[in-house]
C-alpha positions, 0 to 999 in steps of 0.5 A, a space after each residue: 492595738 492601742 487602747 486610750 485610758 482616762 480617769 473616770 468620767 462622771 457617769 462612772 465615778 457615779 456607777 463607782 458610788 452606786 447612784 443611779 445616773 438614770 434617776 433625773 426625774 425625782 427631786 431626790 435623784 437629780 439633788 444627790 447626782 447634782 451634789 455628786 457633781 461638784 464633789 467630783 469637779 474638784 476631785 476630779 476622776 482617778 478612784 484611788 481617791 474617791 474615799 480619801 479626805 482631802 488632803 491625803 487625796 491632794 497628796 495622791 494626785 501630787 505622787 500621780 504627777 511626780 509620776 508621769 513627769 518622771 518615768 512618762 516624760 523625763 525618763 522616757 525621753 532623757 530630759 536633762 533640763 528637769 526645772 524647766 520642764 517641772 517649771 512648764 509643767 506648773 505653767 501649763 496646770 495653772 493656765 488650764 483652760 487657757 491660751 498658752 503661749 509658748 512664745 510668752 513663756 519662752 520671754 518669760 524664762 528668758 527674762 529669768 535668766 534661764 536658756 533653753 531653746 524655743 524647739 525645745 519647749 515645743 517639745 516639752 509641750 509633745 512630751 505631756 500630750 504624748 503622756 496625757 498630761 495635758 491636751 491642745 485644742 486648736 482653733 477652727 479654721 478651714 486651713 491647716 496651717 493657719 490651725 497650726 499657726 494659731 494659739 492652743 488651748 490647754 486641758 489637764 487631764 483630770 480636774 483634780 490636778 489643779 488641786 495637786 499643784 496648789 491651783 485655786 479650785 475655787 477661783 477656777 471653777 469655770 474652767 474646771 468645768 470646761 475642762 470636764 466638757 473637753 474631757 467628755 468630747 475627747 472621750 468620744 473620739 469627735 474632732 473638738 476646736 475652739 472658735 474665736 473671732 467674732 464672739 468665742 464658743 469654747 467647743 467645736 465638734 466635728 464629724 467627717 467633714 461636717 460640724 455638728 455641734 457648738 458648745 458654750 460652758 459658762 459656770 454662772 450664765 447670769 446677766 453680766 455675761 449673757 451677751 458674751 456667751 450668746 452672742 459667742 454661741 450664736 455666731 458659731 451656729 450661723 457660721 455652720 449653718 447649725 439649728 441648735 446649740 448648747 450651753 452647759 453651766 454648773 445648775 441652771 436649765 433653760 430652753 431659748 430661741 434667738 436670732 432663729 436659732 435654739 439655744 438648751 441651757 443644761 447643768 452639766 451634770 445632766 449634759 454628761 449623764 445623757 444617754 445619747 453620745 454621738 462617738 466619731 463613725 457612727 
């Protein structure tokens, strides 16, 4: 039997520091869990450094990726082109949350002077996501192989990797926080895609056969990217004939209706403290 680990997700890390994830009702509890939250964003979910300042923390998750490079990946499977593969490895950690490429990347290092054959950076990326490094998302579509065709979208493993490899946190909140939402759907063993066409929805959860649910993570949903994010949202809910869709941002809360459809507007530090999970078979 197999069993799939992950860092802590929020409401454990909260459990971990004894806060009550329950307590959303009291000015006083939803203020501490909301403050908890965007500690943990940028920290991210592995305990050893939940009580560790912040450079010893950001030397922890550096050993942590060391680790999973080396005996995960490099080891385990006798890598002998160590630079690209580090190389990659940054690529992927600074992309995150991103469209990657690897056609891009493949010109990229060419243009360096470095040879490696293509197969091999598609290896490369089986590598991490065999080791839970990193994640593909593929775009929805009803044909398989147009799926496979597609660009995926990347996901570490843990928001506090960013920080181990000199990633910005502050400039990328946003996509930590896609990548924390991703990381709660992967969690629940759902089918997750991205859409884009038409407008973009980040997530896509699927259930059996059916869709379920489309989700729109925006940092700061204010008036110069109201538009894009609904407008992105809505096209998914008409597409799947769905009556209600989400968007999850960082502190604001609202309750919309456009276009006929409902639109909840959640922080995500309520979104991820729910008590109500849909898991895959239920």
């Amino acid at each position: 039997i197999s069993y799939e680990l992950f860092p802590f997700s929020f409401k454990e890390y909260l459990k971990y520091r004894k806060v009550n994830s329950e307590d959303i009702f009291s000015t006083r509890g939803k203020n501490k869990i909301a403050a908890e939250f965007k500690h943990f964003l940028s920290s991210g979910g592995y305990p050893e450094v939940f009580n560790c300042n912040e450079e010893f923390a950001v030397k922890i998750l550096q050993s942590y990726v060391d680790i999973m490079l080396y005996r995960d990946i490099i080891e385990r499977y006798r890598v002998s082109q160590v630079y690209v593969i580090k190389d990659m490895m940054r690529r992927l950690i600074s992309n995150n949350a991103c469209l990657f490429s690897i056609n891009k990347y493949f010109n990229d290092l060419r243009s360096r002077g470095i040879k490696i054959g293509k197969n091999t950076l598609y290896d490369f990326m089986d590598y991490f996501t065999d080791a839970y490094l990193a994640f593909q998302l593929n775009k929805y579509d009803h044909s398989l192989a147009k799926q496979e065709q597609a660009l995926k979208k990347i996901y570490v493993n843990d928001t506090g990797l960013g920080a181990a490899c000199n990633f910005s946190v502050e400039r990328n909140k946003g996509h930590l926080l896609e990548t924390m939402i991703f990381l709660e759907l992967k969690k629940s063993g759902l089918d997750v895609y991205y859409l884009n066409g038409n407008g973009e929805c980040d997530f896509i959860v699927r259930k059996g056969r059916k869709i379920i649910s489309a989700i729109q993570v925006c940092y700061r949903l204010n008036d110069a990217n109201w538009d894009r994010e609904i407008r992105g949202l809505l096209n998914a809910l008409k597409r799947f004939k769905l009556s209600e869709g989400h968007v999850i941002t960082i502190d604001r809360e609202d309750k919309i209706e456009a276009d006929g459809k409902k639109i909840s507007i959640l922080p995500a530090w309520k979104w991820l403290t729910r008590k109500t999970v849909e898991k895959k078979g239920r």
